[in-house]
N, C-alpha and C positions, 0 to 999 in steps of 0.2 A: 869797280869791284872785280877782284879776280875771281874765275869760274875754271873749274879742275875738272876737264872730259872725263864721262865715264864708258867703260866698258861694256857693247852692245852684246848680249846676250845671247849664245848660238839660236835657241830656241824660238826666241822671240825674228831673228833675223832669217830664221826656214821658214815662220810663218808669215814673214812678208814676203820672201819668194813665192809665194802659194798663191798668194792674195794678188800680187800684182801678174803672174802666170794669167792668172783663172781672168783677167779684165783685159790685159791687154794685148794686141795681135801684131803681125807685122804691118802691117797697115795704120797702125796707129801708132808705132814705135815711130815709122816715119815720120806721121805728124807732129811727133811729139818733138823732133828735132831740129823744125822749124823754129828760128827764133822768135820768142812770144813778140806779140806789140808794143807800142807805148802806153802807159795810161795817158786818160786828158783828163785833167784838171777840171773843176767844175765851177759853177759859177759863185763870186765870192759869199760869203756867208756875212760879210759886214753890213751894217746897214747906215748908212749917215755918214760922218767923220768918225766912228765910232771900229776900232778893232774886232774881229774877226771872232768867234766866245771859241770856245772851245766846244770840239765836236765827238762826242763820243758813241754814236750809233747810226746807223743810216738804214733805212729799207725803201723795198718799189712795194708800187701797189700791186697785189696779184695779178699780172694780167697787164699791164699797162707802166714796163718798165722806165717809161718817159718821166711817169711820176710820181716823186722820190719826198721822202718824210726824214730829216735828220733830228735826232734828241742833242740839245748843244748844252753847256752852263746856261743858255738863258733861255731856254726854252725849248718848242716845239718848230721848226721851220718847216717849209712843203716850198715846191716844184713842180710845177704843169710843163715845164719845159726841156727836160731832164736835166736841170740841175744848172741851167743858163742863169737862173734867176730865180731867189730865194724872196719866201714872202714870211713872215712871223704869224703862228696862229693863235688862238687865245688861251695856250698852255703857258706861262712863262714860268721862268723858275729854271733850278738845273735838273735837267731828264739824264740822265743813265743808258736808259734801253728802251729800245721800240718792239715790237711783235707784233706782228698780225695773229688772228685769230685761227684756230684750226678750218674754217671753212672762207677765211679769208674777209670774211667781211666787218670784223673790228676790230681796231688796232689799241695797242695795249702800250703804256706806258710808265716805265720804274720812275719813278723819282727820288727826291734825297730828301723833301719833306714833305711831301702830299700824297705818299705812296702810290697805288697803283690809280692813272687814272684811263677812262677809256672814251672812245672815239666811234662809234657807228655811221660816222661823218666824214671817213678820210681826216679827221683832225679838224673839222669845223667847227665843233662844240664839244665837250670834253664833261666828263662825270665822273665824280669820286665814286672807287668800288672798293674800297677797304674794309668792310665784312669780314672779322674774324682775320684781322689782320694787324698783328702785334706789336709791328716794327714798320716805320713809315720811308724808311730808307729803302726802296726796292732797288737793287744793284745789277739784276741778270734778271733775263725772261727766256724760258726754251717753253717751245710748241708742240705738240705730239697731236694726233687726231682726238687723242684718246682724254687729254689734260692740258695745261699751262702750269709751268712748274716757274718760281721767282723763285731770288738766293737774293737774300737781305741781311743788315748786318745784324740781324740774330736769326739766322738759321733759313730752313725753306719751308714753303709754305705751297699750296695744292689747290687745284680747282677744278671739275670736270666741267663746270659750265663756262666760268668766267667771270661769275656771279656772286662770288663768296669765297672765302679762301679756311682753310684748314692748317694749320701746324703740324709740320711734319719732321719735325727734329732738327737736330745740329744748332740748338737755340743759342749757344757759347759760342757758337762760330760767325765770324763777319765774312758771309759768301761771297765772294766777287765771281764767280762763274755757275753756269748749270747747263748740264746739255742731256737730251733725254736718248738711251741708249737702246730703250723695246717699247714700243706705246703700248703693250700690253701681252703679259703684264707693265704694269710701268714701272722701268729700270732706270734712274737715273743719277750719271754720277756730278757728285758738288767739288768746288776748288774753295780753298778758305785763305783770305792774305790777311787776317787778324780775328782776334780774339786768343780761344785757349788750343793755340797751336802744337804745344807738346803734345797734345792728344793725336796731329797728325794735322794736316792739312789738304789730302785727297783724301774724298769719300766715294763708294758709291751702295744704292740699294738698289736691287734688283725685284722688290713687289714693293716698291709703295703704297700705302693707303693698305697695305694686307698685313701688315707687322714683318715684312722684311727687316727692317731694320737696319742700320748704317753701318757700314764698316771704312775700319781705316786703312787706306790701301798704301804698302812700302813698300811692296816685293820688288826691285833693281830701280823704283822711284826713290828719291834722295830722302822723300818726309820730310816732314817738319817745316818745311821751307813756303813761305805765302806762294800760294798758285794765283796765277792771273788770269788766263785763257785753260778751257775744257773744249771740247767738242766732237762728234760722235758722225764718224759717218753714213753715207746706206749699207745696206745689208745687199751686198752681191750675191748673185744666183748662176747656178752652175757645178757644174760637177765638181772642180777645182776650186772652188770658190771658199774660204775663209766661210767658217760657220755665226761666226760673231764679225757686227762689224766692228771694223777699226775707230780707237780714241787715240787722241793727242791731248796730251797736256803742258803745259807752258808753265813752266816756275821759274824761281830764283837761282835755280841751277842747270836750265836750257829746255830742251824738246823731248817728250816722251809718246814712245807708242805703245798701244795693248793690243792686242790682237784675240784674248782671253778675257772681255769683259772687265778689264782692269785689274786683273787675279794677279798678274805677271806685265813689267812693263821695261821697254828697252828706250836708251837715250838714244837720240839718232844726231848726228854728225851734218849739221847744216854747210852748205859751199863756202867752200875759204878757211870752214872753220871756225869761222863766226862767233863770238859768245855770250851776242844780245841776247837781252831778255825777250822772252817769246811773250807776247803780251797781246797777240790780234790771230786767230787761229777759222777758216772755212774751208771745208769741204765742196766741192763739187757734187750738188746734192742729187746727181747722177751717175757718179761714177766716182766709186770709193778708193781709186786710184790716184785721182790725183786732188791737191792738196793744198792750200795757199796759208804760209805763215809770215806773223810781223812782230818785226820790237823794237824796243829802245835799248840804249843803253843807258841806262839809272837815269834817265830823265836828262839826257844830252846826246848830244850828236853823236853818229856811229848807230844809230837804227839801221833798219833794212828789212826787204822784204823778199821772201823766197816761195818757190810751188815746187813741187813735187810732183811726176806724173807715173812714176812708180811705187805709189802704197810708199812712200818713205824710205827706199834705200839710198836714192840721190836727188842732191836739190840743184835748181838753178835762181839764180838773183833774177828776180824781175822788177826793176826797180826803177825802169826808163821812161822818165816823165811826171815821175808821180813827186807832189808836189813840197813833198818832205817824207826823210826817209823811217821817222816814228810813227810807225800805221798805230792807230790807237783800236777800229775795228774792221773787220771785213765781213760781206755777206757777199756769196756768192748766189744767182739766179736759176734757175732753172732754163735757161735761153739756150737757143743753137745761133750761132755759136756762145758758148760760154760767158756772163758775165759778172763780174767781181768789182763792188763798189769797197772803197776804200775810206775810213775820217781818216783823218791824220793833225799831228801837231807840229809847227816851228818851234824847236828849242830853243831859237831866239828870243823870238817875243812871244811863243805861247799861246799862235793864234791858230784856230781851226779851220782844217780845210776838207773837202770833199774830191776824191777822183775816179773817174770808170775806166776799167780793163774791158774789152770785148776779145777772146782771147781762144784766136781761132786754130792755135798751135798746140792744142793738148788734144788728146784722144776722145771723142764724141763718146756719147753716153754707154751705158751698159745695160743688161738686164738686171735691174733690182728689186727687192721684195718689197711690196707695196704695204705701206703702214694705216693700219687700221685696227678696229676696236669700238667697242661700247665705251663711252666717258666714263670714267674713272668715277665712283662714290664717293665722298667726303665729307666727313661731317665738318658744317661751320659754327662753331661756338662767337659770339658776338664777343669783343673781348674792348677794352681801352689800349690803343695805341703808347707803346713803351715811349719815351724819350727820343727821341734822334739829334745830332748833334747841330742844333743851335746852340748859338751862343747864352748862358745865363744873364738875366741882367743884371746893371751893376748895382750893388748897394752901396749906400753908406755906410762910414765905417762910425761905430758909436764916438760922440767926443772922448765921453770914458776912457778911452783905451790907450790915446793919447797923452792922459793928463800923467806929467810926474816921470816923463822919460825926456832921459839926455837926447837931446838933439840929433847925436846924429845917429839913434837907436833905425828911424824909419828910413833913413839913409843907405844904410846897411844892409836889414829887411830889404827893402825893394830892390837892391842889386841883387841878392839871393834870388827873390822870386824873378828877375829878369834871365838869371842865369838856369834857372831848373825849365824856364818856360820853354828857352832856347831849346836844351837840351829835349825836353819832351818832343819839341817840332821834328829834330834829324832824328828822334827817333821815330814817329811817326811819318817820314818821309815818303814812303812806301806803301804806307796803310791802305790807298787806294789802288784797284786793279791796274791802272795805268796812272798818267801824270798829274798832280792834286793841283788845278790851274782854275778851279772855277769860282773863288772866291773864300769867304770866309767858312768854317766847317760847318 
């Protein structure tokens, strides 16, 4: 797919001179010019004669970065060893997205049909929390002190406990992303890669659960276009410091930044020039300077993966070692030095993998505003779970309908219907945030 640079913004590109001023010092400029490390690949996710599933979320346990939870197509996997060695837990099924919990003690899991389920176990026993929750595809999970916000493929949905979920709009929209932008009030903006996209496909609301209400953000963003990756850095403190923090978004037409709570957003110019899709997006949740993005290219080789240690004016490739170059997600830790866990996929065979960055060549942490609040209110209506896509089963077709046609009437039919099916696939090729590998929909 060709992609056509756009024009970066004066406005938006003063306030990332401000932003990256007010974080970073001569002392850290230096570090910064250290060439980064390698990643190391992690231990394989296969289990048997059996290929690798695919791997689309990774987190450490609070506190005990050794030990590592990935959500795959087939389930939940854990790591006591950091990641030398995978064991299956008794989640199976394809997971989405992992999160821990605001005070870290249970981990929260999107799925694609047993919606949200949860873990007070590190993943040792696992319990359906679907309360007032419509949609059993949960596709993103972002944490604030204050909530757990899901993006599902009808809209987002709210919780201040954990315990019960609320509907919070954008129910026409299939979210593949959420990242929460103020824990309080709660601000938070959504990314949409299907449903009814002429209405837009970046959102954000800035009071949740208060009747903020959604808006559809275009201003120097392309619109329209499925987003993949959102995400929201810290809020820097300091005299010079950027009053909002910094968002990145990733669509179908490259990298965007806001500096304005998403009012106003500028493309940014990745190294080389590059014009994967952004599709795996983390912050340095200490330091809103720098930055770590990843993509594909439409689901074939020519991914890559880049950081940024200036708030987004220049990137560099960091891409040595790691163990295919379609990051599918990254989370970055809270560690000194810096750590950034990576999934990824082979465009070959499709198989998921996991790699650690420890990456002690970017600028150590900043003074940031500490996020905090009362949990957010929400009302849970108890509702019946919509549809999600399973397959219907098949029926019989009446003899009836059969009787009294030429022969090769069904002949014909079914090459029509083989031919629209096709067509439906390439055009659904894209529907999901990253590569559609996990089996049937």
């Amino acid at each position: 797919m060709s992609r056509r640079p756009w024009r970066r913004a004066a406005a938006a590109a003063a306030a990332l001179g401000a932003l990256a001023g007010a974080v970073l010092s001569a002392a850290t400029l230096a570090a910064a010019a250290v060439p980064p490390p390698a990643w190391t690949p992690l231990g394989p996710l296969a289990t048997g004669p059996h290929r690798a599933p695919a791997a689309w979320s990774v987190v450490a346990v609070p506190g005990q970065p050794q030990r590592l939870l990935v959500a795959t197509s087939q389930g939940v996997l854990e790591s006591t060893d950091g990641g030398a060695t995978w064991a299956p837990t008794p989640l199976r099924g394809l997971v989405w997205a992992l999160a821990f919990g605001p005070h870290g003690h249970t981990l929260y899991a999107g799925t694609a049909r047993q919606g949200v389920q949860r873990s007070r176990d590190l993943g040792q026993t696992w319990q359906a929390d679907n309360t007032g929750l419509g949609n059993l595809d949960v596709r993103a999970i972002a944490v604030a002190p204050t909530a757990i916000v899901l993006g599902t493929d009808a809209g987002v949905y709210v919780s201040g406990t954990g315990t019960g979920w609320a509907a919070e709009g954008l129910a026409t929209q299939q979210v593949s992303s959420v990242a929460v932008i103020t824990p309080s009030p709660l601000a938070v903006l959504a990314g949409a890669d299907g449903g009814m996209l002429a209405g837009g496909a970046l959102f954000r609301n800035l009071a949740v659960t208060s009747g903020g209400g959604w808006q559809p953000l275009s201003q120097g963003d392309p619109g329209n276009v499925p987003v993949w990756a959102v995400a929201a850095g810290p809020l820097a403190l300091g005299r010079h410091a950027s009053p909002n923090p910094p968002l990145l978004e990733g669509n179908a037409k490259g990298l965007f930044l806001s500096t304005t709570d998403g009012q106003t957003w500028a493309q940014l110019t990745l190294a080389a020039g590059v014009l994967w899709t952004p599709t795996a997006i983390a912050f340095d949740p200490r330091n809103p300077a720098v930055a770590y993005v990843g993509g594909d290219n439409g689901g074939s080789s020519g991914g890559g993966l880049q950081r940024t240690t200036d708030g987004g004016a220049s990137w560099t490739p960091v891409q040595a070692g790691l163990p295919s170059p379609n990051a599918v997600s990254l989370t970055a830790l809270a560690t000194q030095p810096l750590t950034v866990l990576a999934t990824v996929v082979d465009p070959n065979t499709m198989a998921g993998g996991v790699a650690r960055l420890v990456d002690a060549s970017v600028p150590g942490p900043v003074a940031v505003a500490a996020a905090s609040g009362p949990p957010v209110t929400v009302t849970v209506v108890p509702v019946t779970p919509g549809p999600t896509h399973r397959r219907p089963p098949r029926r019989a077709r009446p003899p009836s309908l059969l009787r009294g046609m030429p022969a090769w009437v069904p002949v014909v039919a079914g090459a029509a219907l083989i031919l629209v099916l096709f067509g439906t696939g390439l055009g659904l090729r894209r529907r999901r945030e990253r590569l559609e590998v996990e089996g049937p929909p």
